[in-house]
N, C-alpha and C positions, 0 to 999 in steps of 0.2 A: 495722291496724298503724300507720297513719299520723297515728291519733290520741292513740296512748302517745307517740310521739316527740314531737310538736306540745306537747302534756301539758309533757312533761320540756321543751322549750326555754321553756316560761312559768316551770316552777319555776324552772331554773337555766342559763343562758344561756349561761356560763363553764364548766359541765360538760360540755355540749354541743359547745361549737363550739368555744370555745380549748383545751381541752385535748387534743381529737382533732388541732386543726393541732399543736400541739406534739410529740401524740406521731407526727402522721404524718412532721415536719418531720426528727425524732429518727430516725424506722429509713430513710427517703431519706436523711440522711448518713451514717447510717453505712454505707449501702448505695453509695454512694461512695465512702469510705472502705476499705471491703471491697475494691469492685473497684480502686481506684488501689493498695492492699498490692500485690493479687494481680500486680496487671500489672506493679510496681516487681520481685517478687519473679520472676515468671516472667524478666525481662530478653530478650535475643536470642530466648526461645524461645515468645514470645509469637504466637501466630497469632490471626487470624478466623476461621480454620475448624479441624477438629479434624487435624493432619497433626504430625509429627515432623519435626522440625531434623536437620541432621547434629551429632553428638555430644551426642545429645538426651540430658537426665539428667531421672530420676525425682524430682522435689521433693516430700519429707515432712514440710518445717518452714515456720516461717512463716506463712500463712495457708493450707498444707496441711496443719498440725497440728493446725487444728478443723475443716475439714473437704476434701474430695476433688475438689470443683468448688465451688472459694470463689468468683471470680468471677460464677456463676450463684446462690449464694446471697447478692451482694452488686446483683444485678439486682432480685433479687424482693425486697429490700429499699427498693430505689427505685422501684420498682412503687405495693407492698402501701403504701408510706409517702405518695405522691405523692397518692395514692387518698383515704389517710386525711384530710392534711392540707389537700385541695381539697372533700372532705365529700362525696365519690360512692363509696355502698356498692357499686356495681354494681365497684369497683375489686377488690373483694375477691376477688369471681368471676372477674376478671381477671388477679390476681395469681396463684390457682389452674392458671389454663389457662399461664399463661407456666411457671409452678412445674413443671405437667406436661411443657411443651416444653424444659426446660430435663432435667427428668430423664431423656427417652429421648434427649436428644443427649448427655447425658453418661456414657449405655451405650455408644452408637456409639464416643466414644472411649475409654469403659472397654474395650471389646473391642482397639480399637488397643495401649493400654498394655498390655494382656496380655498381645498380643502380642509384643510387645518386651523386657519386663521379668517378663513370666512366672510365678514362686513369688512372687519380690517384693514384684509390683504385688499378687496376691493376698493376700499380708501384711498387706500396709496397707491394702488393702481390708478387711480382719477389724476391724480398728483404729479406723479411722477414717470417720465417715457421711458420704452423697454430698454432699448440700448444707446439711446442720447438725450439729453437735455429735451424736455416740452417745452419749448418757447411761450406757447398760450397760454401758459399754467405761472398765475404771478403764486409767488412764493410768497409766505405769511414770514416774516421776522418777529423775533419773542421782543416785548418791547423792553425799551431802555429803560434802568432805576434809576 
C-alpha cells in the first residue's frame, strides 16, 4: 500500500499533499462555520449537555433546516477536515468513531425532544436527517406571491 502512495507523490506532489490540505482546510471551516450558525441560532437555549430551558422552543430553520443535530455535523467536519489537512488517514477512522458518538448522543436527546414536543418533534424527524442533509426527502418551498 505504501508503495502506490510513495508512486503518486514522485508523479505529483501538488495532488498529493496540497490539495488534501486544502480540501481538509475547506470542510474544518466550514465545520466551524456549521457549529458557530448553530450556536448563534440556538441563543439562550444552547447547553453542553443534552437538557431543556424553560420555554424551550423546538428550532426547524436555519441550520435545523439541513439537518437535526447540525452542531455534531459541523464537529465531524472539523474532525474529518483537520485529519485531512494535517495528512493522517488514521483521521478518517477517527472522524468515524466521533461520527458514531455523536449519533447515539443525539438519540439520547432525540428521546428528550420527544418527549416534550411529541407529533412535532416526530414530523421533523420524517423531514429532516440527524447529522446530514436527507437526499430522499424533497423539501416543500412556501409558494411565490
Amino acid at each position: 500500500m505504501a508503495e502506490p502512495l510513495a508512486a503518486l507523490h514522485r508523479v505529483s506532489p501538488i495532488v498529493v499533499t496540497d490539495c488534501w490540505v486544502v480540501v481538509g482546510v475547506a470542510f474544518a471551516l466550514c465545520g466551524v462555520a456549521q457549529a458557530a450558525w448553530t450556536r448563534f441560532a440556538l441563543g439562550a437555549m444552547w447547553s453542553a449537555s443534552a437538557r431543556l430551558r424553560q420555554h424551550h422552543e423546538l428550532r426547524t430553520t436555519g441550520p435545523y433546516r439541513i439537518a437535526r443535530h447540525p452542531m455534531y455535523t459541523g464537529g465531524i467536519g472539523m474532525v474529518l477536515g483537520s485529519g485531512l489537512a494535517l495528512g493522517q488517514p488514521a483521521t478518517v477512522v477517527f472522524s468515524a468513531v466521533v461520527a458514531a458518538g455523536f449519533f447515539a448522543r443525539s438519540r439520547a436527546e432525540e428521546r428528550l425532544l420527544i418527549g416534550v414536543f411529541g407529533d412535532r418533534y416526530l414530523a421533523y424527524r420524517r423531514q429532516v436527517g440527524a447529522l446530514f442533509p436527507n437526499p430522499l426527502v424533497r423539501r416543500s418551498r412556501k409558494p411565490r406571491a
